[in-house]
C-alpha positions as CSV (number, residue, x, y, z in Angstrom):
1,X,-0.6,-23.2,-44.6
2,X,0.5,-25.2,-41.5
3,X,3.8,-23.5,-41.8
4,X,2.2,-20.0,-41.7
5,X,0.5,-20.9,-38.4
6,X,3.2,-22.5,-36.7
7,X,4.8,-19.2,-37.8
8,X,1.8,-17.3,-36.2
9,X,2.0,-19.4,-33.1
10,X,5.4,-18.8,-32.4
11,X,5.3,-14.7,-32.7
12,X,2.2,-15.2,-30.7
13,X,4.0,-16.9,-28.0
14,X,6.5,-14.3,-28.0
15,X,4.2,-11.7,-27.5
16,X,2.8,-13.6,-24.5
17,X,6.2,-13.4,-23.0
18,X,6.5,-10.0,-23.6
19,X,3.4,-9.0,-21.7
20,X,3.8,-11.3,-18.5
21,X,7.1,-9.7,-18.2
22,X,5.5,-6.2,-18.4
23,X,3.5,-6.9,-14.9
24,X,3.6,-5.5,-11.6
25,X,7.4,-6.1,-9.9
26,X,9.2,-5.7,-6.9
27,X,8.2,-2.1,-5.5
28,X,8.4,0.5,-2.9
29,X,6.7,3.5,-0.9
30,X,7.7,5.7,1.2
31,X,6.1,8.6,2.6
32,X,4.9,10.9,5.5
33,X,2.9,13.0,4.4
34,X,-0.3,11.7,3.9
35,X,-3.0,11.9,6.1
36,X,-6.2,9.4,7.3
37,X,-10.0,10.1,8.8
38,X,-12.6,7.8,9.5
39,X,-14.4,5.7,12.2
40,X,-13.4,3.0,14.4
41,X,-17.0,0.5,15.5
42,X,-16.7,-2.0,18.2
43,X,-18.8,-5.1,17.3
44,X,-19.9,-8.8,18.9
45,X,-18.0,-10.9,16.5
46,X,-15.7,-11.4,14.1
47,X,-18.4,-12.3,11.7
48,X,-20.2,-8.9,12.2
49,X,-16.7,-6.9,11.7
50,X,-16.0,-8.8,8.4
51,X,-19.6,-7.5,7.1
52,X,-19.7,-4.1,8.6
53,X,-23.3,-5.3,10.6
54,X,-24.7,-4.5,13.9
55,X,-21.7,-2.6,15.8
56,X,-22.4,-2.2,19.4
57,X,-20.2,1.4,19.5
58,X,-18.7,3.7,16.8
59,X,-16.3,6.2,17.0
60,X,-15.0,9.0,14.6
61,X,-11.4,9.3,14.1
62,X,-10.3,12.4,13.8
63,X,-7.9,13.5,11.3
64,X,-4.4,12.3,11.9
65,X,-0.8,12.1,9.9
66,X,0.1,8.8,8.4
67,X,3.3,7.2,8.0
68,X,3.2,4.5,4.8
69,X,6.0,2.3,4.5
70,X,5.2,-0.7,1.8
71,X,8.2,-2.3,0.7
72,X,7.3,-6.1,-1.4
73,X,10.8,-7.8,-2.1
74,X,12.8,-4.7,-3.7
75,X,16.4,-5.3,-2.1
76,X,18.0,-3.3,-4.9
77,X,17.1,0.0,-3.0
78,X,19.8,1.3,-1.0
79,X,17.4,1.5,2.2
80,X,16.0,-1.2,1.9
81,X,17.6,-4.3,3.3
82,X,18.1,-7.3,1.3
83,X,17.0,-10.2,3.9
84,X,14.4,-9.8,4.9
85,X,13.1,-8.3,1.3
86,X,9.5,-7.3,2.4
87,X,8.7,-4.6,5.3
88,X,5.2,-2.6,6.0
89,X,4.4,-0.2,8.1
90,X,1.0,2.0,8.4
91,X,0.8,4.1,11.4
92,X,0.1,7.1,13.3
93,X,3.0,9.5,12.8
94,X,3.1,10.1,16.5
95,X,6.8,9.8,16.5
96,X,7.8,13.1,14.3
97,X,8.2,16.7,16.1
98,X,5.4,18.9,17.4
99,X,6.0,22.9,16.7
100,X,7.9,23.5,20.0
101,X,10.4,20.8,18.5
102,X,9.3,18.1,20.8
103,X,7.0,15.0,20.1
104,X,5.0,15.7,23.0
105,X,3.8,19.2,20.9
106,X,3.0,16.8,17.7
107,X,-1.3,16.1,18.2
108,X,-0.6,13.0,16.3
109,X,1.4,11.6,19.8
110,X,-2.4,11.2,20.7
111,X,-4.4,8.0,21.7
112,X,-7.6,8.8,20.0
113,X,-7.6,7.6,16.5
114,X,-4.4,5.8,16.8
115,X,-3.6,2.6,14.7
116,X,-0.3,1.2,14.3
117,X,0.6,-2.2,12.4
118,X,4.4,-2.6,12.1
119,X,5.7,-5.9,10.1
120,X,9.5,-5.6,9.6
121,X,9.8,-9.0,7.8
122,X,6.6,-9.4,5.8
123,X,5.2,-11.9,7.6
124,X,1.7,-10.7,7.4
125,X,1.5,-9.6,4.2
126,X,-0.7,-11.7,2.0
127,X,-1.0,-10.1,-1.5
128,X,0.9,-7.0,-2.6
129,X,1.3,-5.2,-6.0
130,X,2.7,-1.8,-6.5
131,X,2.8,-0.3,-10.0
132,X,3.2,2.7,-12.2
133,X,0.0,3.2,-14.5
134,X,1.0,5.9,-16.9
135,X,4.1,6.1,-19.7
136,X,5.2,8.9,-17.3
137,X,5.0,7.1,-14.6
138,X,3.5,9.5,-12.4
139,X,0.6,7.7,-11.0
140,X,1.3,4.5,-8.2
141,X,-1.3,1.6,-7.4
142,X,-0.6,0.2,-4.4
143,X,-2.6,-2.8,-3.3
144,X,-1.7,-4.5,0.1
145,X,-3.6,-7.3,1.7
146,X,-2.6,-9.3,5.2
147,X,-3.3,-11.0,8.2
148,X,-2.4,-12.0,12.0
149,X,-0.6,-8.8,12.7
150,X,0.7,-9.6,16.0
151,X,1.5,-7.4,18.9
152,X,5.2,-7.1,20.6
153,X,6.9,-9.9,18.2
154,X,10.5,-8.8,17.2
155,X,10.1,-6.3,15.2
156,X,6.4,-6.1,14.9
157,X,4.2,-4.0,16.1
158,X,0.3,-4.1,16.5
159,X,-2.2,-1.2,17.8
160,X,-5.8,0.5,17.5
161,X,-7.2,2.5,19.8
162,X,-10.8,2.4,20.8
163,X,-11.3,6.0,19.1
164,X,-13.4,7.1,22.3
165,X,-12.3,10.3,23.4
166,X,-13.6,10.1,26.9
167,X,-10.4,7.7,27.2
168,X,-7.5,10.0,25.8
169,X,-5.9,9.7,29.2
170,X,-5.2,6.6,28.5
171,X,-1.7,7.3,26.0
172,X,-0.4,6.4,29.4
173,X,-0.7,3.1,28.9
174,X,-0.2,2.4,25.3
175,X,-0.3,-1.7,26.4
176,X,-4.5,-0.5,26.2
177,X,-4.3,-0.3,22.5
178,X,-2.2,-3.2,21.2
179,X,-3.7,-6.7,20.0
180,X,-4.0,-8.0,17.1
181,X,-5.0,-7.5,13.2
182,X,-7.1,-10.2,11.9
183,X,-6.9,-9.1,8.3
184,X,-6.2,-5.2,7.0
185,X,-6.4,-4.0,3.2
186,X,-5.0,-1.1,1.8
187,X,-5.9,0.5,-1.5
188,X,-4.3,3.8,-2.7
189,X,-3.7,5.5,-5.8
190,X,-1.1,8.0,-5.9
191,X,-1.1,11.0,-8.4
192,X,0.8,13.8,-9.6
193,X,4.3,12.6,-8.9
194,X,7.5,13.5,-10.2
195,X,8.2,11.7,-13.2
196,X,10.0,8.3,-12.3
197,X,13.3,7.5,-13.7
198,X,15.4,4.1,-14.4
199,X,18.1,4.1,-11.5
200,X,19.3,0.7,-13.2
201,X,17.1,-1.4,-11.1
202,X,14.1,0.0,-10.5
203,X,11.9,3.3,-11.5
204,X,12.4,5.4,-8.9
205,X,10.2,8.6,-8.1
206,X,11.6,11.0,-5.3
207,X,11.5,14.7,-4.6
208,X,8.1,15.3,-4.9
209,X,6.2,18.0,-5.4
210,X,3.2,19.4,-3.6
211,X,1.0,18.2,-6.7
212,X,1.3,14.7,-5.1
213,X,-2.3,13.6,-3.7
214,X,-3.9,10.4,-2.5
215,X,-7.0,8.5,-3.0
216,X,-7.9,5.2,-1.1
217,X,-8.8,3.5,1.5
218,X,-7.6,1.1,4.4
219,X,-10.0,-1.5,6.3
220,X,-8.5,-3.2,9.5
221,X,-10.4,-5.9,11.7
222,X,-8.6,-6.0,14.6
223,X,-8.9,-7.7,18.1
224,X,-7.6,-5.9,21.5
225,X,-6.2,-8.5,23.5
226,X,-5.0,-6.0,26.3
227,X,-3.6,-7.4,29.6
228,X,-4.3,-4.2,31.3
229,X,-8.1,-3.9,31.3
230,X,-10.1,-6.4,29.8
231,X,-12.6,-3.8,29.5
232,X,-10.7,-2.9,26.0
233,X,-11.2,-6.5,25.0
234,X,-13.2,-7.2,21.7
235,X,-13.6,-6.6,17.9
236,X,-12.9,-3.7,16.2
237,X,-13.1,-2.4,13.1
238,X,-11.4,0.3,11.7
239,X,-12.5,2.1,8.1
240,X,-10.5,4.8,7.3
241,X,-10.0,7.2,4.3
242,X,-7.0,8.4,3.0
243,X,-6.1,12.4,2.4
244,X,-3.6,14.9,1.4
245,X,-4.1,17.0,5.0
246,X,-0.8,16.6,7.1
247,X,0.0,18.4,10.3
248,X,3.8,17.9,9.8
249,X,3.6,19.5,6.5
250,X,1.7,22.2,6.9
251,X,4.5,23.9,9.6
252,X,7.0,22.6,8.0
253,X,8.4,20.3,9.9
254,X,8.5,17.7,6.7
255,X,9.0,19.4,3.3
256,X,6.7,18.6,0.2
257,X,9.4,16.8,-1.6
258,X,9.2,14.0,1.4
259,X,8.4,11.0,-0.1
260,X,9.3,8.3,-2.8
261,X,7.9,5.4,-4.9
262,X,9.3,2.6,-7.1
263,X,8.5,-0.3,-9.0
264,X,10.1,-2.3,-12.1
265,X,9.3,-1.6,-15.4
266,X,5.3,-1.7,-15.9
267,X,5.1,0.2,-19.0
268,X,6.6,1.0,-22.0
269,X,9.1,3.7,-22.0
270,X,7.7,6.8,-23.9
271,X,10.8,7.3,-26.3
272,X,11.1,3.8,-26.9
273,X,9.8,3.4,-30.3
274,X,11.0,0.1,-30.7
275,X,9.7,-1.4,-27.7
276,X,6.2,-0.2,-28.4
277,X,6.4,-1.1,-32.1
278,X,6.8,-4.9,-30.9
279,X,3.7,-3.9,-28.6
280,X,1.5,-2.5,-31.7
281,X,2.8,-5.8,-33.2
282,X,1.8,-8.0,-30.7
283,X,-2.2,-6.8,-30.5
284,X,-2.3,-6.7,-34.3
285,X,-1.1,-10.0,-34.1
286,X,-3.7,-11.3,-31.2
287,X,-6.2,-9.5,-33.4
288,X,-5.5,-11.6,-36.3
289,X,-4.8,-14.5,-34.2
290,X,-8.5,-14.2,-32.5
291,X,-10.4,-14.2,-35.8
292,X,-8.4,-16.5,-37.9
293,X,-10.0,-20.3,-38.2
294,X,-8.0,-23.1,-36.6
295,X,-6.0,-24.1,-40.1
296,X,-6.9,-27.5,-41.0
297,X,-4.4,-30.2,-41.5
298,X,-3.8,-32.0,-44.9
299,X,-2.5,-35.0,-43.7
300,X,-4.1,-38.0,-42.3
């Protein structure tokens, strides 16, 4: 009997291993072609931004491209570099070209609506997992937490407009926008990709196709610290949804196949029979495991 369990205990361990090893990995995304809505409030306090209360001003912001960029210690990629190993970007994609060919034609190269955090090295990223959830791997998680988003650090890059449009004049000083984000979240699920295969380091999804959508959400409490006009100076909060409308691709100034995601291995491979015969295994096992009695010991 006690070598039966010791025998249990031991498969039982393995299968442990087997599953911590199965969690989220490095990862990346990549992609312009999304696009955000949503409103931008000016509050008191800190306190009052944090629970969504009593905001002295609120502002709709209008529907704008985003450019994603979420890159958590995955230096096997050939664009990503290997020190530092963590990047993020979420911005405005202000920077890509209007219809006439020039960015001033782009109506993302706007002030109203405009956010911008920029963190080349990581530093302000708190939590991060990015995952495939299917055997196909054709659905991402992304999850992205941070804080202290700092504006004009090397490399780093922190903005968010006011969202009033009795101020768009004011793109001509983008020094009106920039302070600093307190704490941001992002949560996105991304469906419909191309099926994501095993470049020997990572499974990596490119070329995608114009079934690719978003769902999610990013919250940003940020505080404008502007030297210019102390005016701007305060709390903001910005709550913004995520959407598959995008300026660039519509006129075809990015293609549908813009775009790419990675992770490590999440789940089991679909034609790997082996590796999810050890799976079955291992929840038969924690089946029996859970509603066998503790065996009882025959020596003193």
């Amino acid at each position: 009997m006690r070598n039966n369990w010791i025998r249990w205990a031991a498969f039982a361990a393995i299968c442990v291993g087997f599953v911590e090893t199965t969690q989220a990995a490095p990862f990346y995304v990549s992609s312009d072609r999304f696009g955000y809505t949503g409103t931008i409030s000016r509050y008191a306090s800190v306190a009052d931004a944090q629970n969504g209360v009593n905001p002295t001003a609120t502002y709709a912001a209008p529907q704008r491209d985003l450019a994603l960029l979420a890159i958590q210690d995955a230096p096997g990629l050939g664009f990503v570099p290997a020190n530092p190993p963590s990047e993020f970007s979420f911005l405005t994609a202000f920077f890509l070209p209007g219809p006439d060919g020039t960015i001033e034609s782009n109506p993302n190269n706007d002030p109203v609506g405009f956010i911008q955090i920029r963190d080349v090295n990581g530093s302000t990223i708190t939590s991060a997992e990015g995952q495939f959830l299917d055997p196909n791997r054709t659905t991402f998680q992304l999850s992205l937490t941070g804080a202290n988003a700092l504006p004009g650090s090397p490399g780093d890059d922190a903005r968010l407009f006011n969202a009033n449009p009795s101020h768009a004049s004011d793109k001509l000083s983008p020094t009106l926008s920039e302070g600093t984000f307190l704490s941001y979240a992002l949560n996105a699920t991304f469906t419909g990709l191309t099926p994501a295969i095993n470049n020997g380091t990572f499974f990596d999804s490119t070329n995608q196709t114009p079934a690719l959508s978003v769902a999610g959400t990013f919250t940003g409490i940020f505080q404008n610290t502007n030297p210019v006009d102390p005016t701007f100076n305060g709390i903001y909060r910005a709550d913004l949804t995520l959407n598959n409308i995008n300026f660039a691709v519509a006129n075809g100034i990015l293609t549908p196949a813009d775009g790419g995601f990675g992770a490590a291995v999440v789940v089991p491979e679909p034609t790997s029979l082996a590796l999810l015969g050890f799976g079955g295994l291992c929840l038969l096992a924690r089946s029996r495991l859970r509603g066998r009695p503790a065996p009882v010991s025959s020596q003193a």
